[in-house]
N, C-alpha and C positions, 0 to 999 in steps of 0.2 A: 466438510470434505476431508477424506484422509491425505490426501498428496494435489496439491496442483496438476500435475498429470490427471489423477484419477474425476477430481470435480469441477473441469472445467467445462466439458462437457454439460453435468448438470445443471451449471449458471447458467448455459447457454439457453438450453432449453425453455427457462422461467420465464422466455421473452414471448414466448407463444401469446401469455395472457397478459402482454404490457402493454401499457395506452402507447397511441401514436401520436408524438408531438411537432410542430413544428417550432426550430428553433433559428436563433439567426443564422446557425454552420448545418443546417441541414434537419429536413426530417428525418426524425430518430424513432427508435423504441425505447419506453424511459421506465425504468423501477423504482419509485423514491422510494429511500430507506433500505436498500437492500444490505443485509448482514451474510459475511460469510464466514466461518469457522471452521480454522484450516489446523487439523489434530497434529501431524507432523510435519514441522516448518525444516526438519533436517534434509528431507527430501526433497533436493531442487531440480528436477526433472521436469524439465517441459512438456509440455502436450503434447499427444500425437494431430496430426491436422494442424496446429499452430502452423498460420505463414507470413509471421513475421520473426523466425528466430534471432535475426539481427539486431530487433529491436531492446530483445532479454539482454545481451551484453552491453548495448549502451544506457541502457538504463542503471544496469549494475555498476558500468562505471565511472555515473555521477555521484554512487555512494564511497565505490572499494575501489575505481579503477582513475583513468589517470584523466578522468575530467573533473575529479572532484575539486579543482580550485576555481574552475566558472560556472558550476550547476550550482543552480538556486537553493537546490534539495539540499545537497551539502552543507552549504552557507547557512542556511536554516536550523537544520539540526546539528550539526558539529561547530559552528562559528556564529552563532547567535549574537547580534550587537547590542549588548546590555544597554542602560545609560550611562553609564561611565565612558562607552567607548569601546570598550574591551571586550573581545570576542568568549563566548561561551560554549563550550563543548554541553551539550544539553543530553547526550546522548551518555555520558563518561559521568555526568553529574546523575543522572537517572539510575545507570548502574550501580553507583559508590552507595545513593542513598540503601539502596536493596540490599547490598552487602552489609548496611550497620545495621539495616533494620526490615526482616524478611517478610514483616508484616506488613511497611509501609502500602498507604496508598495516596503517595505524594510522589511516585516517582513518574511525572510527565511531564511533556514539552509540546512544545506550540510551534508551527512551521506556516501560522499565519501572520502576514501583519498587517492590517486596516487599513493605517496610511500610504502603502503601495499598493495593496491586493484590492480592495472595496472597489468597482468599478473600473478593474485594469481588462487591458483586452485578454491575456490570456495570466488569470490570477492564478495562483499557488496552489496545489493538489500533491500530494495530503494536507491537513489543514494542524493535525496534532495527532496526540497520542499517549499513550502510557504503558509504563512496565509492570508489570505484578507477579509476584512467585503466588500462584496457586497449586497447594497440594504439592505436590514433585516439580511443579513446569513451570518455567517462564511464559507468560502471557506478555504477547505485546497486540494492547489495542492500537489501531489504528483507524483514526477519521478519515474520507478522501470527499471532500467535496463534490468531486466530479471522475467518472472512468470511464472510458470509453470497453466497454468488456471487450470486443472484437479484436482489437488492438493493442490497449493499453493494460486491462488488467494482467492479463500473465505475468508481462514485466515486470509488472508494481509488485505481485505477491511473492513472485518467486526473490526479488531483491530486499523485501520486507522480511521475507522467509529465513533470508541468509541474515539478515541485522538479530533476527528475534534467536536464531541458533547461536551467532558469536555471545550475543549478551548470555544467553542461557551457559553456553560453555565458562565464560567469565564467570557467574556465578556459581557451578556446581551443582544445574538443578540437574534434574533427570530429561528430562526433555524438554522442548520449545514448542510453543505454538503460538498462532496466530488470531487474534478475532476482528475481522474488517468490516468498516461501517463504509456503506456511500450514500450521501444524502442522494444522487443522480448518478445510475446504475444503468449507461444505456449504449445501443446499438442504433446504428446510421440505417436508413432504408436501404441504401446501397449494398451493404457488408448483412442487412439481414438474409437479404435473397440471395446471396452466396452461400450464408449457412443453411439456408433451407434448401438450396437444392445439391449441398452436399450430404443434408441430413436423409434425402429420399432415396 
């Protein structure tokens, strides 16, 4: 999609043809594996119809704003607990590597950890990730275990959106974008029949 504005719409839609599962938090509609590819991450314009815009700010401000010292998300990617003890900016180390070296493709981080996430009630999403200069742009892949699209994805991409634009600015490319994986890509029964009988 060109802008989260523009292709949210279209994700939505994909759910016409998704299986219906039952899960412990609800029957849902579920897309395993779904990839989205978002050309301009400079663009953080939310959806039209989006109704949770409250949401897009507190998310952002477990990354940029002023919850970043108790969100997990943070802690994960900017303070990572080595062995040593000593916290790791994963994110500043990701960047630096791409600065010495535009070809790397070692510059990733990990925002799972096993010993707390594997069987926790509400485990870590996104799960990792990587940076790459391809051609002109910054590429930041991103994994998400799990997204609630109705809900949750806007938040996550437009806040992914804006990490993948600062690092791009950081480096010099030409542009940023984004390429997102979710192993579980899905909408609640509940919030589907809302979108469908907004969509008629």
């Amino acid at each position: 999609m060109a802008t989260v504005a523009a292709g949210w719409a279209d994700v939505l839609s994909i759910f016409v043809r998704a299986d219906r599962v039952t899960t412990r938090h609800g029957i849902c509609f579920d897309v395993p594996g779904l990839t989205v590819r978002l050309r301009n991450a400079a663009d953080l314009t939310p959806p039209s119809g989006y109704l949770y815009p409250e949401l897009i700010k507190d998310y952002r401000d477990r990354i940029f704003g002023d919850q970043r010292e108790s969100s997990l998300l943070y802690q994960r990617l900017r303070g990572w607990i080595g062995p040593d003890g000593a916290p790791i900016d994963q994110l500043a180390q990701a960047t630096e590597l791409l600065r010495q070296d535009a070809h790397s493709r070692s510059a990733v981080f990990s925002m799972w950890r096993p010993e707390e996430d594997l069987g926790g009630r509400f485990p870590g999403s996104p799960v990792g990730g990587a940076l790459r200069i391809v051609g002109d742009d910054l590429v930041l892949f991103l994994t998400a275990r799990s997204v609630d699209v109705w809900v949750g994805f806007v938040p996550e991409m437009l806040t992914f959106a804006q990490l993948a634009a600062g690092a791009a600015l950081a480096l010099g490319t030409k542009g940023a974008k984004v390429c997102y994986h979710s192993w579980s890509a899905h909408i609640y029964e509940v919030d589907y029949l809302t979108y469908l009988a907004g969509a008629s």
